[in-house]
C-alpha positions as protocol buffer text, in pm:
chain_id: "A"
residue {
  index: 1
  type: UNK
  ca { x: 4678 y: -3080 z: 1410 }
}
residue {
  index: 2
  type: UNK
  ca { x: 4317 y: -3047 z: 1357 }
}
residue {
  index: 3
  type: UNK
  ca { x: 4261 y: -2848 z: 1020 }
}
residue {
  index: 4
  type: UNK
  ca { x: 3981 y: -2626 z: 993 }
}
residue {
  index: 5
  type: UNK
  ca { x: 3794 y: -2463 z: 738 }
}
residue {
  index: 6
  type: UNK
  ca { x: 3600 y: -2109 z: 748 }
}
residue {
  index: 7
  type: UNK
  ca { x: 3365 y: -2055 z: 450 }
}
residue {
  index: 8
  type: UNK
  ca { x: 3170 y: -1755 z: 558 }
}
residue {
  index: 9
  type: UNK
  ca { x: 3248 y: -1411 z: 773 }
}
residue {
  index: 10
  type: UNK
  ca { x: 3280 y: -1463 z: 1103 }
}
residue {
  index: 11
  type: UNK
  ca { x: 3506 y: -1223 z: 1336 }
}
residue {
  index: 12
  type: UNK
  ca { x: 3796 y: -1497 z: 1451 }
}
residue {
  index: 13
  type: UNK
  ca { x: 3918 y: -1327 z: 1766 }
}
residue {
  index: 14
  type: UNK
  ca { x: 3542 y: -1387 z: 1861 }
}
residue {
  index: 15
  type: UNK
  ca { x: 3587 y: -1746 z: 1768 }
}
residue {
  index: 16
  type: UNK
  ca { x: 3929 y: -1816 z: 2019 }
}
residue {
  index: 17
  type: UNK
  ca { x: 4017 y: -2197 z: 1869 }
}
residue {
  index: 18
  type: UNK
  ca { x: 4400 y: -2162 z: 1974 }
}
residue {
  index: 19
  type: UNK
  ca { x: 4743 y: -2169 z: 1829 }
}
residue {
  index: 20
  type: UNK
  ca { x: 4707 y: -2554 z: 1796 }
}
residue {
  index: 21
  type: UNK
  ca { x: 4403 y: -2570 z: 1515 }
}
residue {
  index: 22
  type: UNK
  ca { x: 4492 y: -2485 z: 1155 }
}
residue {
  index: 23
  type: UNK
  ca { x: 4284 y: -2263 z: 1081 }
}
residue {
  index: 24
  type: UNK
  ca { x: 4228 y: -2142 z: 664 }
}
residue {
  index: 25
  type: UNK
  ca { x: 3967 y: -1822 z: 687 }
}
residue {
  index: 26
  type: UNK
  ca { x: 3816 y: -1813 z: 313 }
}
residue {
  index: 27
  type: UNK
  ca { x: 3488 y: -1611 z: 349 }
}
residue {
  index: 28
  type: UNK
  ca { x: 3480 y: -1580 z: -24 }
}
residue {
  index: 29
  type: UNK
  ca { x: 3564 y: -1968 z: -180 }
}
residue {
  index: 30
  type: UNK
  ca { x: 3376 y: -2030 z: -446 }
}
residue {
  index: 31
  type: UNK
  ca { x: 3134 y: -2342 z: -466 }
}
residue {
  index: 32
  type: UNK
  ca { x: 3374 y: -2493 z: -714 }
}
residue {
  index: 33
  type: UNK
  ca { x: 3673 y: -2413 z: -511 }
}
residue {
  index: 34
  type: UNK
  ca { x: 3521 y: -2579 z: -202 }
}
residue {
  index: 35
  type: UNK
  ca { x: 3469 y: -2906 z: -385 }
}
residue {
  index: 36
  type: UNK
  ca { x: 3871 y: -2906 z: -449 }
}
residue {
  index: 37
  type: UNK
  ca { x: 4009 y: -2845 z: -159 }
}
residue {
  index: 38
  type: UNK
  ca { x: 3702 y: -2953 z: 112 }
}
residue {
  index: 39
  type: UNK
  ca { x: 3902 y: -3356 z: 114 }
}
residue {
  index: 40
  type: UNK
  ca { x: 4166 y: -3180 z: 382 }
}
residue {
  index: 41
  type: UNK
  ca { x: 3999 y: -3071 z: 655 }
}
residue {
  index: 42
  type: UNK
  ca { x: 3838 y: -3210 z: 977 }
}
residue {
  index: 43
  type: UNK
  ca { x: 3603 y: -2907 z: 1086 }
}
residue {
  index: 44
  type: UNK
  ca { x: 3382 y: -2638 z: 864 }
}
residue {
  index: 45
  type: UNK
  ca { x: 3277 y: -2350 z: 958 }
}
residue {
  index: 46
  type: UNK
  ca { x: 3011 y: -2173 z: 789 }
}
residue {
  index: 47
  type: UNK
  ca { x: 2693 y: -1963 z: 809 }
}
residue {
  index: 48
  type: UNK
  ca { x: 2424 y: -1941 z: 532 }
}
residue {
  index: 49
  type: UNK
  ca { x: 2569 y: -1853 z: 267 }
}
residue {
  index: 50
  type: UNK
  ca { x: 2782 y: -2187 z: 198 }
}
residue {
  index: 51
  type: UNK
  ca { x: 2545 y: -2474 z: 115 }
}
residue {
  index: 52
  type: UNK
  ca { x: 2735 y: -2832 z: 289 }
}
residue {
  index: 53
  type: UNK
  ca { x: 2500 y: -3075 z: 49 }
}
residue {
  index: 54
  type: UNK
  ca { x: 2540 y: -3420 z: -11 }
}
residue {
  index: 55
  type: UNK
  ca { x: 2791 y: -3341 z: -307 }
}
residue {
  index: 56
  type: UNK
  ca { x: 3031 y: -3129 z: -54 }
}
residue {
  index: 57
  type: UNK
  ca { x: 2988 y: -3393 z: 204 }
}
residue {
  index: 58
  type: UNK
  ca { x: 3104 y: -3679 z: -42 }
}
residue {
  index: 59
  type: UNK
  ca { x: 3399 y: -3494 z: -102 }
}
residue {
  index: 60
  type: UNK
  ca { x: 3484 y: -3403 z: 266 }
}
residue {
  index: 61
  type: UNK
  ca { x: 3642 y: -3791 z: 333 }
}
residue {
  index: 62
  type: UNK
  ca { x: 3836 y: -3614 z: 633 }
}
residue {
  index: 63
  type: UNK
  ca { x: 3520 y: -3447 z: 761 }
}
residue {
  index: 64
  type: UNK
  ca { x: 3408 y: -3502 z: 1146 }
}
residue {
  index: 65
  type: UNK
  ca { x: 3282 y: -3159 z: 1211 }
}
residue {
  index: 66
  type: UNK
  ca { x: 3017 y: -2874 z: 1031 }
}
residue {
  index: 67
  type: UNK
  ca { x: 2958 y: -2591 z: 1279 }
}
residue {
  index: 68
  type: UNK
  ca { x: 2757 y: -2300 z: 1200 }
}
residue {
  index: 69
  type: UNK
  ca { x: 2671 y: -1962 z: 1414 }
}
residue {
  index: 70
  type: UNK
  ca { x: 2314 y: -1882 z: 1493 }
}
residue {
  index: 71
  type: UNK
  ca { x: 2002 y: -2113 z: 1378 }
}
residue {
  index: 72
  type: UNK
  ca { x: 1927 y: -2223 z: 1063 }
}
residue {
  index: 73
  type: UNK
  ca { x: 2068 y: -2543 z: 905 }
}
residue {
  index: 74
  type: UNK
  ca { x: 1871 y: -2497 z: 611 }
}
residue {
  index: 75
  type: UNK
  ca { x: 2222 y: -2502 z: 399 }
}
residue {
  index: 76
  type: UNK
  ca { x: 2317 y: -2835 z: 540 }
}
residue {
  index: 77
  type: UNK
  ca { x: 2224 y: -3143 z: 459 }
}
residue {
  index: 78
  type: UNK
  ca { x: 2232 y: -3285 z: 858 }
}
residue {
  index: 79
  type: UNK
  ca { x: 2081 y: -3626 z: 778 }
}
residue {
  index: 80
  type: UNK
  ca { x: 2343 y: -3734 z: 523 }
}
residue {
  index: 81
  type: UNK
  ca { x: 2614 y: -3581 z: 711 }
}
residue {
  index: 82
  type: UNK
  ca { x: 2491 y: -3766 z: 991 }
}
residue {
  index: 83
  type: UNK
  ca { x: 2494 y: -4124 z: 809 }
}
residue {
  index: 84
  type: UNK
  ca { x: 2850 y: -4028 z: 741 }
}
residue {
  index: 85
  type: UNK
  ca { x: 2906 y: -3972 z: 1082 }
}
residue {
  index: 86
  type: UNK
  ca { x: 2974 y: -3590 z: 1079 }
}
residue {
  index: 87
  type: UNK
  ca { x: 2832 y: -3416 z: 1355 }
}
residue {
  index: 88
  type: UNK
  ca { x: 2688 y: -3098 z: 1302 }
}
residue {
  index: 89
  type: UNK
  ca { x: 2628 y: -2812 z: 1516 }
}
residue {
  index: 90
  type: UNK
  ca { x: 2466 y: -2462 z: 1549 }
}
residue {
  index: 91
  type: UNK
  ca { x: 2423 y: -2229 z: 1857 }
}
residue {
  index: 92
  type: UNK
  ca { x: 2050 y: -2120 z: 1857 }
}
residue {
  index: 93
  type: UNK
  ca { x: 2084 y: -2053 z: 2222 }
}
residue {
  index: 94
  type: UNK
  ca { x: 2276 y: -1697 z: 2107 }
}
residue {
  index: 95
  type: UNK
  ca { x: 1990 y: -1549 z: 1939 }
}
residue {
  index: 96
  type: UNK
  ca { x: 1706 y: -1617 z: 2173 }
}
residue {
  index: 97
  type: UNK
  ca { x: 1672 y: -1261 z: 2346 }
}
residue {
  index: 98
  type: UNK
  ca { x: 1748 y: -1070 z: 1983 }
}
residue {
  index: 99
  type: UNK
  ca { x: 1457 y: -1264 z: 1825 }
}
residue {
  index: 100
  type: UNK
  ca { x: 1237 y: -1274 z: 2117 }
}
residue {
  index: 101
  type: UNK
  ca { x: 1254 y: -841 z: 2144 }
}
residue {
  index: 102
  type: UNK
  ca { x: 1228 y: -800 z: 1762 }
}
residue {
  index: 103
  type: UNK
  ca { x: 875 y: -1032 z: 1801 }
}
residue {
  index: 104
  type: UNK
  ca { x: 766 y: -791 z: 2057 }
}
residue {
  index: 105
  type: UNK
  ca { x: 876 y: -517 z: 1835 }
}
residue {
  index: 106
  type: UNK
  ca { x: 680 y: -640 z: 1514 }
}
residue {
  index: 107
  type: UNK
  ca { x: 362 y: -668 z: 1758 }
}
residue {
  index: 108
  type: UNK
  ca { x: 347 y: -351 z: 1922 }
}
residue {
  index: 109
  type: UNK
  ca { x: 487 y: -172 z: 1569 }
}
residue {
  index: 110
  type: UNK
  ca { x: 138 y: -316 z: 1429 }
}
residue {
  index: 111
  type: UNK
  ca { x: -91 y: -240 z: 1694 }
}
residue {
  index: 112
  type: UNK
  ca { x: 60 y: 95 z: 1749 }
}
residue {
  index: 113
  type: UNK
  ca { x: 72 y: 180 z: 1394 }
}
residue {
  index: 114
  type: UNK
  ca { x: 408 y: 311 z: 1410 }
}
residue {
  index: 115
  type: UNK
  ca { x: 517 y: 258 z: 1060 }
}
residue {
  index: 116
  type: UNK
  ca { x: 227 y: 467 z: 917 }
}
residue {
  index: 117
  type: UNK
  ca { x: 262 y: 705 z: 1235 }
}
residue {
  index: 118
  type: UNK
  ca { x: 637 y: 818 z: 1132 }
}
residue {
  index: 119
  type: UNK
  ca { x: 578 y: 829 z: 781 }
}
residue {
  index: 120
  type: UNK
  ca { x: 276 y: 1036 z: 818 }
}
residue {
  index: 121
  type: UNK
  ca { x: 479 y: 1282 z: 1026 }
}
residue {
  index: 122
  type: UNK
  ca { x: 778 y: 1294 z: 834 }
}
residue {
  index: 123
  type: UNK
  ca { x: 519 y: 1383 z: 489 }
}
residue {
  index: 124
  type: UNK
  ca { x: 426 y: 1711 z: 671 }
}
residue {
  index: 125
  type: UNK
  ca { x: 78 y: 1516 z: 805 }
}
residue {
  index: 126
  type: UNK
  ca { x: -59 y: 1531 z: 1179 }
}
residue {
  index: 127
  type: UNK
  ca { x: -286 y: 1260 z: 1182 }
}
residue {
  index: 128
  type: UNK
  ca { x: -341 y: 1186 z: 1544 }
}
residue {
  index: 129
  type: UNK
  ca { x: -688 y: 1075 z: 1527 }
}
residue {
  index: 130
  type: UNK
  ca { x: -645 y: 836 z: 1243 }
}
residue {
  index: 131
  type: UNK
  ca { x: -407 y: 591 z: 1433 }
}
residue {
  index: 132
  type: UNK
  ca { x: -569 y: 448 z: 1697 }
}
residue {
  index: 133
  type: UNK
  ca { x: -390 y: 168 z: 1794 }
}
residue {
  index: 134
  type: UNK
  ca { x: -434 y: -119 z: 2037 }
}
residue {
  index: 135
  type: UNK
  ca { x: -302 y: -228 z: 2345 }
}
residue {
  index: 136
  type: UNK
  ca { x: -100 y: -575 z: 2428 }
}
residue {
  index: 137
  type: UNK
  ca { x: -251 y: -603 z: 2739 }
}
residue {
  index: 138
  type: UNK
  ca { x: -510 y: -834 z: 2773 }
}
residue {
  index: 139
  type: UNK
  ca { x: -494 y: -951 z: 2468 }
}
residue {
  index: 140
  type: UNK
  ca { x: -399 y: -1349 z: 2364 }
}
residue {
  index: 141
  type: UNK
  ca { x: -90 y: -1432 z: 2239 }
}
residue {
  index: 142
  type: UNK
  ca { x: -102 y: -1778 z: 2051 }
}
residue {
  index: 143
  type: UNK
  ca { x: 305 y: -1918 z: 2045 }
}
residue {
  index: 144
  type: UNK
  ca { x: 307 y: -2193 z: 1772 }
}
residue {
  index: 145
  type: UNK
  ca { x: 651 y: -2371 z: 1884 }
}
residue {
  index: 146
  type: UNK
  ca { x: 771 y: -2324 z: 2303 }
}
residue {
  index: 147
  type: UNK
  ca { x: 1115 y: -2336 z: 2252 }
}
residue {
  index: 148
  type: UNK
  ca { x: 1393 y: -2148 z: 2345 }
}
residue {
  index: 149
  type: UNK
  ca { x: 1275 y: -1846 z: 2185 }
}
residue {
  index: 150
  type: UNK
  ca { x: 894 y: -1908 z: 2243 }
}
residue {
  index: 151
  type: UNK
  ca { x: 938 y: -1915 z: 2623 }
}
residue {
  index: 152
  type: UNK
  ca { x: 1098 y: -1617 z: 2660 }
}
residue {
  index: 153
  type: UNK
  ca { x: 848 y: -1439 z: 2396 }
}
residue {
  index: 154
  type: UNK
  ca { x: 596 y: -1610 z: 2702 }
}
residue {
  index: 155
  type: UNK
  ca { x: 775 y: -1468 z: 2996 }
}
residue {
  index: 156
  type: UNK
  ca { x: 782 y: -1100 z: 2805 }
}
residue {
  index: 157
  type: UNK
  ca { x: 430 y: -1085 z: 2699 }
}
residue {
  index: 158
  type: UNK
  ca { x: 306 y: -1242 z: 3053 }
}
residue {
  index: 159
  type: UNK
  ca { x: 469 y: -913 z: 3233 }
}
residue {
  index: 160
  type: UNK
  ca { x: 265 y: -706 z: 2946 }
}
residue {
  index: 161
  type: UNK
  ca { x: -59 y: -885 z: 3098 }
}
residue {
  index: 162
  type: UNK
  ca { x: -154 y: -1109 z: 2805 }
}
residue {
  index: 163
  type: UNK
  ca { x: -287 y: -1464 z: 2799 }
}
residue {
  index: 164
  type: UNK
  ca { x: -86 y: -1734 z: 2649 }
}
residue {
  index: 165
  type: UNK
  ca { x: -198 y: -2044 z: 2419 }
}
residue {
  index: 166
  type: UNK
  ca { x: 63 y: -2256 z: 2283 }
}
residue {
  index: 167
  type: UNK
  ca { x: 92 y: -2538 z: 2029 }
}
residue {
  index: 168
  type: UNK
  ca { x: 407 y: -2779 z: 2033 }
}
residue {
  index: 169
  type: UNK
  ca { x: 464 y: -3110 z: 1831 }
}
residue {
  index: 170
  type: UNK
  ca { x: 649 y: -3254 z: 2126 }
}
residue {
  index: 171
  type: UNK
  ca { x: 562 y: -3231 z: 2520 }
}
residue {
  index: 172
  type: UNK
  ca { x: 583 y: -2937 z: 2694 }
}
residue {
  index: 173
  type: UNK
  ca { x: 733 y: -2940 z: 3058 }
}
residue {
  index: 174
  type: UNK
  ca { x: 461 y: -2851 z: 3267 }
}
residue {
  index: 175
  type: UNK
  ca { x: 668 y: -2625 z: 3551 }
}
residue {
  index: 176
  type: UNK
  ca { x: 714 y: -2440 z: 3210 }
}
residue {
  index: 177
  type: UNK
  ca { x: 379 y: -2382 z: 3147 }
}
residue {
  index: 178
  type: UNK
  ca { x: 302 y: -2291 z: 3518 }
}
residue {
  index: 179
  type: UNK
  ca { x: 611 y: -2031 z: 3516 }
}
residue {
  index: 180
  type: UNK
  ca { x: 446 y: -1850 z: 3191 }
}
residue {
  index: 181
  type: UNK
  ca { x: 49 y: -1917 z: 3329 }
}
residue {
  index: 182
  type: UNK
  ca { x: 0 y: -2067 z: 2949 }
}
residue {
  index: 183
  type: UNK
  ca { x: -246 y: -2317 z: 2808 }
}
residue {
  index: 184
  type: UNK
  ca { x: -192 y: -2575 z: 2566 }
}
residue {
  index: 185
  type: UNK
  ca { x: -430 y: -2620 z: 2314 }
}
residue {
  index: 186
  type: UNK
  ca { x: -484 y: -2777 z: 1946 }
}
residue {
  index: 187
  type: UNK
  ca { x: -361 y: -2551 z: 1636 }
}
residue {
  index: 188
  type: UNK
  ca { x: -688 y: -2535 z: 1495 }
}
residue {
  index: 189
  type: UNK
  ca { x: -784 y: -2391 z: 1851 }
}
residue {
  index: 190
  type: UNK
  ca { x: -486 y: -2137 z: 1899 }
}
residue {
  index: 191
  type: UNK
  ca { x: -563 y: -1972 z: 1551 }
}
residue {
  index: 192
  type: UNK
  ca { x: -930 y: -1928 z: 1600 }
}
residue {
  index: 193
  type: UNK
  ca { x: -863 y: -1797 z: 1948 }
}
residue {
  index: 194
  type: UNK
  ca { x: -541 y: -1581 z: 1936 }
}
residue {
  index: 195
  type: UNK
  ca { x: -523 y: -1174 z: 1864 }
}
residue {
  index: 196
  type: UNK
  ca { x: -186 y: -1231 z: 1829 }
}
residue {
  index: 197
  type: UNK
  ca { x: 20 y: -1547 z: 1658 }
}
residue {
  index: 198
  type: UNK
  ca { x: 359 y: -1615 z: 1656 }
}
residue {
  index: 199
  type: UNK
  ca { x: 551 y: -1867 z: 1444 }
}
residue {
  index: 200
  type: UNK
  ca { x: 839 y: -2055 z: 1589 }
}
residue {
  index: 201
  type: UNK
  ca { x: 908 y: -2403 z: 1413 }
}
residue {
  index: 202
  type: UNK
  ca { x: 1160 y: -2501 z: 1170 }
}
residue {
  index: 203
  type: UNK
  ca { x: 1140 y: -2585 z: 826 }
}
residue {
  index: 204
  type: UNK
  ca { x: 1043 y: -2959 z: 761 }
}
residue {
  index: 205
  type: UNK
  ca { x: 799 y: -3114 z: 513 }
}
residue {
  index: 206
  type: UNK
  ca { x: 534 y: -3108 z: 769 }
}
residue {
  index: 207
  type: UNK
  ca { x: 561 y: -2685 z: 814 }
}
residue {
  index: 208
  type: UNK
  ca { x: 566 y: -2637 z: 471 }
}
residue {
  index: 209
  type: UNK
  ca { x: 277 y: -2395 z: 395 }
}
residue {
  index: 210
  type: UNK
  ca { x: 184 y: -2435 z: 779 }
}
residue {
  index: 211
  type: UNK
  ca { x: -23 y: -2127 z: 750 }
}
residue {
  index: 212
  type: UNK
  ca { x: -196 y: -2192 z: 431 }
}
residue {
  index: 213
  type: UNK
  ca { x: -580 y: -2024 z: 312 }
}
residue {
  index: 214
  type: UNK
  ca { x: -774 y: -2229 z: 565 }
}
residue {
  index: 215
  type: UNK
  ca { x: -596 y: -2136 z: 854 }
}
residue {
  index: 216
  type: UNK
  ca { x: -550 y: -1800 z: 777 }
}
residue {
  index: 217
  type: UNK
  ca { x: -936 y: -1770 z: 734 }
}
residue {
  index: 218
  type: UNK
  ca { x: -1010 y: -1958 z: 1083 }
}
residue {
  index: 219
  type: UNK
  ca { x: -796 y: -1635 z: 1225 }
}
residue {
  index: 220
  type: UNK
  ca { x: -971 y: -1394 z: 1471 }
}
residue {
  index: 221
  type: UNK
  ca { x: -1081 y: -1103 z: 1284 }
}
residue {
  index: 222
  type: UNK
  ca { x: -855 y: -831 z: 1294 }
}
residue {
  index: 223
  type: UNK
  ca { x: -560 y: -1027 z: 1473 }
}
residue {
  index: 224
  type: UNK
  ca { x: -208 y: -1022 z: 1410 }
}
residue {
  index: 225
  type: UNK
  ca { x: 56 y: -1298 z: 1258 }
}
residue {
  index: 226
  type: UNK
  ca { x: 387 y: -1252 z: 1315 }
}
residue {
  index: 227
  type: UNK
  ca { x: 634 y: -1481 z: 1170 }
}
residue {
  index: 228
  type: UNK
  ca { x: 1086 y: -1479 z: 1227 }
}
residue {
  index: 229
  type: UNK
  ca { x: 1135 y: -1865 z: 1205 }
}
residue {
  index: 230
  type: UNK
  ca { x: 1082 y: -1978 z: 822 }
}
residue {
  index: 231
  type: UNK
  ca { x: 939 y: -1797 z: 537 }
}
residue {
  index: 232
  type: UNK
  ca { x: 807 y: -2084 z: 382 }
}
residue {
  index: 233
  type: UNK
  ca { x: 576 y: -2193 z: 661 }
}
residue {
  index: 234
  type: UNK
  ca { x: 302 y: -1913 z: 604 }
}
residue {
  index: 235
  type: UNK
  ca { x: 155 y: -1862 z: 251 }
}
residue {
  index: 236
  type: UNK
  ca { x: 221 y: -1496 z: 173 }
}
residue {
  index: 237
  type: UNK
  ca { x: -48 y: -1494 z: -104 }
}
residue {
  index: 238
  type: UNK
  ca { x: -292 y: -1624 z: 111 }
}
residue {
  index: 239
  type: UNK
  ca { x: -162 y: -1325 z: 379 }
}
residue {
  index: 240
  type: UNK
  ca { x: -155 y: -1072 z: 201 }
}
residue {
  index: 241
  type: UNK
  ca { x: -512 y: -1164 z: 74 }
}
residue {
  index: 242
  type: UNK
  ca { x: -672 y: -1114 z: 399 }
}
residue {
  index: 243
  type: UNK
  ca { x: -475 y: -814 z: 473 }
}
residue {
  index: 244
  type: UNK
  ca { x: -607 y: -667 z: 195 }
}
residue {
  index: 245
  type: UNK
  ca { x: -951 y: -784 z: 241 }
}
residue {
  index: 246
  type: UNK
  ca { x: -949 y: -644 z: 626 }
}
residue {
  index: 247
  type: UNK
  ca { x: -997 y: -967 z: 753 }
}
residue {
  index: 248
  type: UNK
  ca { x: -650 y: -968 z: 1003 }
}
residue {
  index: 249
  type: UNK
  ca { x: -520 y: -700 z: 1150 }
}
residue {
  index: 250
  type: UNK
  ca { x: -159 y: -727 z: 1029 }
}
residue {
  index: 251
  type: UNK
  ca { x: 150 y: -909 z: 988 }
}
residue {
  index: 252
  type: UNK
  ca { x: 489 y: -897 z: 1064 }
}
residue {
  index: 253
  type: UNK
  ca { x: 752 y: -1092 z: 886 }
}
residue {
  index: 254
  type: UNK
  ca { x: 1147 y: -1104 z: 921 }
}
residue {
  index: 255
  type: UNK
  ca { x: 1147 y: -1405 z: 678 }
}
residue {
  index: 256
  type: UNK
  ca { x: 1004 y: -1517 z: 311 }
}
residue {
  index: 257
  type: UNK
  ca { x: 939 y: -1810 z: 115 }
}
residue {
  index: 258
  type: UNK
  ca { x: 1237 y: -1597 z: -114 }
}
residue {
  index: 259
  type: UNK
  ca { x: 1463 y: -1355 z: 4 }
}
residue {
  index: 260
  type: UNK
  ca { x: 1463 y: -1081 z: -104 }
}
residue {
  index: 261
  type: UNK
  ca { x: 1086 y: -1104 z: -110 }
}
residue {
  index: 262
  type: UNK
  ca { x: 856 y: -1006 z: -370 }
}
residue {
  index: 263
  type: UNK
  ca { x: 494 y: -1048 z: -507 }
}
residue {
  index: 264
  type: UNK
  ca { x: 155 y: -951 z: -326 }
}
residue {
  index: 265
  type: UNK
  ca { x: 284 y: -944 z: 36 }
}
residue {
  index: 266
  type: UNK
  ca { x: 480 y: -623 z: -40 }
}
residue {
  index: 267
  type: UNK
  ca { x: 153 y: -415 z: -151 }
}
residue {
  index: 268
  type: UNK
  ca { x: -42 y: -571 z: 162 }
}
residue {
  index: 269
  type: UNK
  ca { x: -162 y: -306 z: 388 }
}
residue {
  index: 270
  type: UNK
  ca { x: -61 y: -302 z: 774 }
}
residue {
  index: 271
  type: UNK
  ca { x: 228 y: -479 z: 786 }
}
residue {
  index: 272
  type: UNK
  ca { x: 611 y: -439 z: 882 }
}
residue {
  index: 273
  type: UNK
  ca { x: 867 y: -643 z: 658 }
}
residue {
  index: 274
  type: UNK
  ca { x: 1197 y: -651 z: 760 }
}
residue {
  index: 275
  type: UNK
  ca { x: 1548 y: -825 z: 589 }
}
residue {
  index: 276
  type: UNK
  ca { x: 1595 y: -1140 z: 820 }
}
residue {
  index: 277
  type: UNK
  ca { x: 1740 y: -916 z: 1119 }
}
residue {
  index: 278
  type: UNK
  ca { x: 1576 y: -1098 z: 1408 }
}
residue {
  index: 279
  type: UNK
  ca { x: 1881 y: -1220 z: 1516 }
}
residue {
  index: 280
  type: UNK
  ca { x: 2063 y: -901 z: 1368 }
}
residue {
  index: 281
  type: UNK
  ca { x: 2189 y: -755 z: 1724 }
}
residue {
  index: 282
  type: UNK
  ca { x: 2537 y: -679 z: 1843 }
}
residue {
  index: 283
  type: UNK
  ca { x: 2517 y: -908 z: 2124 }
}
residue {
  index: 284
  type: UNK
  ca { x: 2334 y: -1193 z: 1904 }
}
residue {
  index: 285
  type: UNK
  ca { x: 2634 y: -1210 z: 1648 }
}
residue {
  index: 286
  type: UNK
  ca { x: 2921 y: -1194 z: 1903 }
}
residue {
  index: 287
  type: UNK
  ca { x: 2723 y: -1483 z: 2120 }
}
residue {
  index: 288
  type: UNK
  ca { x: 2706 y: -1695 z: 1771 }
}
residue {
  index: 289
  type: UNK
  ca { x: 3057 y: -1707 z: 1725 }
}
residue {
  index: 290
  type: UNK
  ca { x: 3184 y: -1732 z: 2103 }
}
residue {
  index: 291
  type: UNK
  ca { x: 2947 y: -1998 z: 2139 }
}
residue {
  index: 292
  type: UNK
  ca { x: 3027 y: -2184 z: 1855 }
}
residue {
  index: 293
  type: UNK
  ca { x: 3409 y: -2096 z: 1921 }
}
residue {
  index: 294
  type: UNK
  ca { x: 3312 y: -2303 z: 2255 }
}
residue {
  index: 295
  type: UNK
  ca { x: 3155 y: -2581 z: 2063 }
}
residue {
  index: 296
  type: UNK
  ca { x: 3443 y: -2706 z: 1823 }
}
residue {
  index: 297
  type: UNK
  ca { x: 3716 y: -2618 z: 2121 }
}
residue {
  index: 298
  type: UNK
  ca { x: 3457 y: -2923 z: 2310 }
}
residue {
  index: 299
  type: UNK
  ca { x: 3442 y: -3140 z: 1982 }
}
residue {
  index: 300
  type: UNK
  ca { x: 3795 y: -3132 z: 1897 }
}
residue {
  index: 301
  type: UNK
  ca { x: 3928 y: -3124 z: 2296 }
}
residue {
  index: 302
  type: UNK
  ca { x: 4094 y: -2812 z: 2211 }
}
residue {
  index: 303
  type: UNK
  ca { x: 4265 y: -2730 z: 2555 }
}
């Protein structure tokens, strides 16, 4: 019987593995705990809060499996579980159309001025002429990263009527360029050209600090960043810098170099900050388990 292992919350009627897996549901083990007892089981299951390092993985002899709902493998250590030949897998594919609306939400929350707007009017203030805001429309929309999530940010923002540049380290399909009438261009060229950017790569030693002071500066004046993949690809001093100094427009970020965040980017003017909820829908989370559900069933040929 295949033995199983959950580490994190995760609903299990959502996750439907059958009467013939073991399955031990410990949302709360400890680190310490998880080192003792990890030797017995073929499959994990976790989400972010568990970290599956090189030290877990060394004591996981049985180990063949690490599955975890939604995106991020930040916690897991995929290379080395790799060399040991553990496979490990995610479901990104569940929280495409949850991230993709809350990007369009961040963007048109900026250039409407919404945050200021319902504050303002909740204070007792009427201050209709103040917030002038800007429309979507015919504006360019610079997608750093065309995957899953990017293209259908592309497909929205095409039916809104703006232009599309993109930037991908790997070769982009060119029936999927024609469906979402995009360009592809250099970095350097879809900063300095975009009123609108949005980030969509992982975090790697190459993203690290992706948006740093020089790129930030070669922005469009008065154009928008928007960031929900990793907080440690933009600098937030550097952001909040130019926010400050007028030079962009705004920002909206869902993620932070540290969560919870702190420091200069949470006196910068004209943004909207939110906890890490792009994928935070009621649709998003039950896809993440059922899909991963799906995913060991297939691994372990769970009939």
């Amino acid at each position: 019987m295949v033995k199983i292992l959950i580490c994190d919350k995760v609903e299990l009627d959502q996750l439907s593995l059958g009467p013939t897996v073991a399955v031990d549901y410990r949302p709360e083990i400890t680190r310490d705990e998880l080192l003792s007892v990890v030797g017995g089981y073929d499959g994990l299951i976790v989400r972010s809060r568990t970290k599956v390092d090189r030290e877990v993985l060394e004591r996981a002899v049985k180990l063949r499996l690490v599955a975890r709902p939604g995106t991020g493998l930040d916690n897991v250590d995929v290379e080395f579980a790799k060399s040991r030949g553990v496979t490990v897998v995610n479901s990104p594919e569940s929280l495409v159309e949850a991230v993709a609306e809350h990007v369009m939400l961040l963007m048109l929350g900026i250039s409407r001025r919404v945050v200021q707007a319902d504050v303002g009017t909740k204070s007792g203030k009427w201050e209709k002429s103040a917030l002038v805001g800007r429309e979507l429309k015919g504006k360019v929309l610079g997608i750093v990263g065309l995957g899953r999530i990017g293209r259908r940010i592309g497909e929205i923002a095409r039916v809104l009527g703006m232009s599309i540049l993109v930037y991908d380290v790997v070769a982009i399909p060119r029936e999927v360029l024609d469906q979402l009438g995009a360009k592809v261009v250099s970095l350097d060229q879809l900063f300095s050209s975009s009123d609108f950017i949005t980030l969509h790569v992982p975090m790697t030693p190459d993203t690290a600090r992706l948006v740093g002071p020089e790129r930030i500066s070669s922005m469009k004046r008065g154009s928008v960043l928007v960031n929900t993949s990793r907080g440690g690809v933009v600098d937030e001093e550097a952001l909040a810098a130019a926010l400050k100094d007028g030079r962009l427009g705004g920002a909206g970020l869902d993620v932070f170099e540290k969560e919870p965040p702190s420091g200069a980017i949470m006196g910068a003017p004209n943004t909207i900050l939110t906890p890490h909820i792009g994928g935070q829908t009621e649709e998003a989370q039950v896809n993440a388990i059922t899909v991963i559900g799906e995913k060991v069933r297939a691994f372990f040929a769970i009939g």
